[in-house]
N, C-alpha and C positions, 0 to 999 in steps of 0.2 A: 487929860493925861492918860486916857484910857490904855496907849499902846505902848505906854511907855514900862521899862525895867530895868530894876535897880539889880546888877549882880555884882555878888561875891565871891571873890573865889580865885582859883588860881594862877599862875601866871609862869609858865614852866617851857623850857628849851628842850624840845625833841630830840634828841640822837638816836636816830634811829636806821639799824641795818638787819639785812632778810637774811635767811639763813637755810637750810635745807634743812636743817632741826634742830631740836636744842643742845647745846652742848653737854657733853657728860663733865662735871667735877671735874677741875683740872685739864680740860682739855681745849685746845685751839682749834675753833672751826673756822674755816673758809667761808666767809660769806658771797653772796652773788648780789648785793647794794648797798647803798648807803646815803642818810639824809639828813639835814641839820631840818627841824622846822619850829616854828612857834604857836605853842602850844598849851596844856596847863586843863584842866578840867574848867575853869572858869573862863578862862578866854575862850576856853572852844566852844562854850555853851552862848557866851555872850556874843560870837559871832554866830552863831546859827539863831539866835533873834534876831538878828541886826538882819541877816541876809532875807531872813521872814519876813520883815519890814517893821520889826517896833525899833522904839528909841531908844538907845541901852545907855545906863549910865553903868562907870565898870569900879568898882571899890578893891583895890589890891595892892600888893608891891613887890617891887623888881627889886634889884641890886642893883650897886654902883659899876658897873663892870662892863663888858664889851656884849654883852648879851643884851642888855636892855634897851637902848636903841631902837630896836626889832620891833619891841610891843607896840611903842606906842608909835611909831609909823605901823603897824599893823592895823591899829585899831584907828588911826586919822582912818588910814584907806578905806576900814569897814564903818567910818561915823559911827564909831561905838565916842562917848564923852568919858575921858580918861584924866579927868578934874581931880579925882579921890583916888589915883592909881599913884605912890609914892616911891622914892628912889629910896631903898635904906642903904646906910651908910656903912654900915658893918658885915651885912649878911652879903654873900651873892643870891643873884638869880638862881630862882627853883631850876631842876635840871633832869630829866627824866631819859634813863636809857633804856631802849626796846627793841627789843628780839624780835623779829616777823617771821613765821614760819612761812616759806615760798608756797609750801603746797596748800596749804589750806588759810593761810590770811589769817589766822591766829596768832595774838601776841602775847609776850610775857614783858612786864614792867615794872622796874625798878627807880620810885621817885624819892628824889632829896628836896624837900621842899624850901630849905633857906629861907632867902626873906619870906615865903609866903606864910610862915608861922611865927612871922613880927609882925602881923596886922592885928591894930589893940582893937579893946572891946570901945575905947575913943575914938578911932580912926572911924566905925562903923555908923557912931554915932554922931559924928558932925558931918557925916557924908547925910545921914539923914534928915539932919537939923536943914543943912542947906538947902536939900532935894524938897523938901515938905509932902505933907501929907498926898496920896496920891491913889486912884482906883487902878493901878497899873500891878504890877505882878514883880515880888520879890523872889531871886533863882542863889541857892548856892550851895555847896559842896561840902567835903570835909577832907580839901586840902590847902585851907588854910589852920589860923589856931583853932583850939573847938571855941576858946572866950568870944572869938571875933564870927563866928556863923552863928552863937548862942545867942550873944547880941543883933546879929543882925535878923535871925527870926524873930527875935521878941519885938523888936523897935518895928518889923513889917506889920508885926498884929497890931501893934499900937496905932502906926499909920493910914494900918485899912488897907492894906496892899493882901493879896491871894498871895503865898507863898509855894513854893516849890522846892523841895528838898532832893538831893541824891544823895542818897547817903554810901559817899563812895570820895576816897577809897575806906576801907575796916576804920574806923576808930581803934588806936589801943586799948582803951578805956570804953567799958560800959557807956550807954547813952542813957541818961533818967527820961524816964518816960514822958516828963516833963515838957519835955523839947519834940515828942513826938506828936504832943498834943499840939500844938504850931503849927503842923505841915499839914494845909488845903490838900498840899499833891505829893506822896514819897515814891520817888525812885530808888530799886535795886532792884541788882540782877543776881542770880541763883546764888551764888555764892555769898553775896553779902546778905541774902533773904534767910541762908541757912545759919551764918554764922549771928544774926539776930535774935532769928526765934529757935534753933539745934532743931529745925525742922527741912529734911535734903530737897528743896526746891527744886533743884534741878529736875528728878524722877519724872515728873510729866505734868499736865495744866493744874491736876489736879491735887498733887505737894506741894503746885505755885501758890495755889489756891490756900491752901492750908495757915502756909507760911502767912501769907495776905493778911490772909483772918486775923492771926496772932500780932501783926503788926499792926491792925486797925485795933487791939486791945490795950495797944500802949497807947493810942490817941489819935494814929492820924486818919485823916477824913476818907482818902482815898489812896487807895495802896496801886502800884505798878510793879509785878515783879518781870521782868525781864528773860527772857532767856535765849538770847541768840535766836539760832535759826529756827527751836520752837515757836515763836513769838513771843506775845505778851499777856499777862494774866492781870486784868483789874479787879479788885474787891473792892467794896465799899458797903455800908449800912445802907440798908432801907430804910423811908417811912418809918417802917416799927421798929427798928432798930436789929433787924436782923441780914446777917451779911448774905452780900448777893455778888454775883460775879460774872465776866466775859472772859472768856478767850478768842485773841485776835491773831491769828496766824500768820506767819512771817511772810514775807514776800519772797519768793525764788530769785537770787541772784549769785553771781559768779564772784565772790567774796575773793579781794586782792589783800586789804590789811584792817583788819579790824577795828585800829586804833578810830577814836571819839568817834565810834558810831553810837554809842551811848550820849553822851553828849549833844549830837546831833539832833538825837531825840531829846532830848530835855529842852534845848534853847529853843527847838523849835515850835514843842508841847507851849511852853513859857509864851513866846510870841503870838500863839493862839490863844489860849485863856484870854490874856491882856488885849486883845481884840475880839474879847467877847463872846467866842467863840464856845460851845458845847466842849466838854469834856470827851466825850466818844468823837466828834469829827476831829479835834486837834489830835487824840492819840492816832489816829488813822494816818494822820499828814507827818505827824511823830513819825511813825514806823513806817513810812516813806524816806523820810531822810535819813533815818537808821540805815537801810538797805542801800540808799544811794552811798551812804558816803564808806560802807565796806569796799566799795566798788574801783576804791583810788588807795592811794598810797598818801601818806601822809595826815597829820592833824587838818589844821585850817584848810589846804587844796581840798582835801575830798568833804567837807562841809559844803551841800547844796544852797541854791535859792529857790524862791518861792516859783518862780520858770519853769527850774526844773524839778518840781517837787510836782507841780503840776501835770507837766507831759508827762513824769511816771505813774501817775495816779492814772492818765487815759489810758495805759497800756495793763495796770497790772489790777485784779483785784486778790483784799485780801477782808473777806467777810469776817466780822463776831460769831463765835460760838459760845451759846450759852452754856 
């Protein structure tokens, strides 16, 4: 079960139109597109493993409504196993609408998460009961409830699975440190590294760095702070117990819409580990499918496979700095 992965996480309807900028308060702007697609921080992550080549099992819930349909022929297509993906009766499908700025492929995004904040801390753990123990890799977000991703890291540590966290989007509510001790791997990007540790991530590798530190303090093993077109900053403890760090510089590419290029990298990060793979080469292949998939319009479309994750890897390099 080496390549296999358990995600959870979430399960959300794209709406999404480009616009020449953001709107002021009150005002109606013209836009120049528009796109329905299927999407969700969970699904996108669990198809950028699946595209990678592990086995994804996908723990979530839609609503009863015209939206949901979608997913789960989404997911037959990508042979993600959607056993533990449930209809709720009451909520609808999560629903996320998003803004693309035309000139620059930056977005702004506003999600209602519905059902995906019915998934019990039970739902997590009969999917686990079933799945059984496993050396494969647990992935998942925080746009489901926090009970049911609190559950599902805990029940991964139990089962022996490497876990992966993104912690995204903000939690309302503080995170106990508790939960941070769980995460093998934590994903955020500047804004959510700043608004963890009140330390401005963004500024350059080395308030990524900063930030890092401070979140390797709450517990977790190996920190990724994000940052767009800067790249990526990894911290983690040494041997002695003293934090050390890279920076991996972004790849140059012509960015159309930003959306789950984060994502992108996370499933993809996920599907490497779980194939055994070094820490430093999957963030590499990570931050390949990040730059690919700015590259397209849309969630799931612009999520690469391993092809083409490949042939950009012959064309482009982007070295560690220590």
């Amino acid at each position: 079960m080496g390549k296999e992965i358990i995600a959870l996480g979430s399960l959300v309807v794209d709406i999404t139109a480009r616009a020449p900028r953001a709107p002021l308060p009150g005002e109606s702007l013209v836009g120049a597109g528009f796109g329905i697609f299927t999407g969700g921080k969970g699904l996108n992550q669990a198809v950028a493993a699946a595209r990678s080549g592990a086995i994804v099992h996908m723990i979530g819930k839609v609503g009863n409504d015209a939206f949901a349909p979608r997913f789960f022929t989404a997911m037959a297509e990508e042979h993600i196993d959607a056993a533990f993906v449930q209809r709720d009766a009451v909520q609808n499908t999560g629903a996320a609408l998003i803004t693309v700025l035309a000139d620059s492929g930056q977005n702004t995004i506003v999600v209602n998460p519905n059902a995906n904040l019915a998934v019990t801390e039970e739902d997590v753990q009969e999917a686990f009961r079933a799945l059984g123990p496993s050396s494969g890799v647990f992935i998942t977000q925080c746009e489901t409830s926090r009970v049911s991703y609190s559950a599902g890291l805990r029940a991964a540590k139990s089962y022996g699975l490497k876990t992966v966290w993104n912690i995204a989007p903000i939690p309302s509510e503080p995170l106990p440190d508790a939960l941070f001790a769980l995460a093998d791997y934590l994903f955020v990007n500047e804004v959510e590294a700043a608004f963890l540790t009140n330390i401005a991530a963004a500024d350059s590798p080395e308030t990524a760095r900063n930030a890092g530190i401070e979140l390797l303090r709450k517990g977790a093993r190996n920190v990724f702070v994000t940052l767009g077109a800067k790249g990526v900053v990894w911290v983690r403890l040494d041997s002695a117990g003293s934090p050390e760090s890279w920076w991996m510089r972004a790849f140059t590419v012509d960015q159309v819409d930003a959306t789950a290029a984060g994502d992108a990298m996370c499933g993809v990060f996920a599907a490497q580990i779980a194939a055994g793979k070094g820490a430093a080469a999957s963030l590499r292949r990570a931050v390949a499918a990040g730059a690919l998939a700015v590259t397209r319009m849309g969630a799931l479309p612009s999520i690469p496979n391993t092809g083409e994750i490949d042939a950009f890897l012959t064309q482009f390099a982007a070295p560690f700095v220590l």
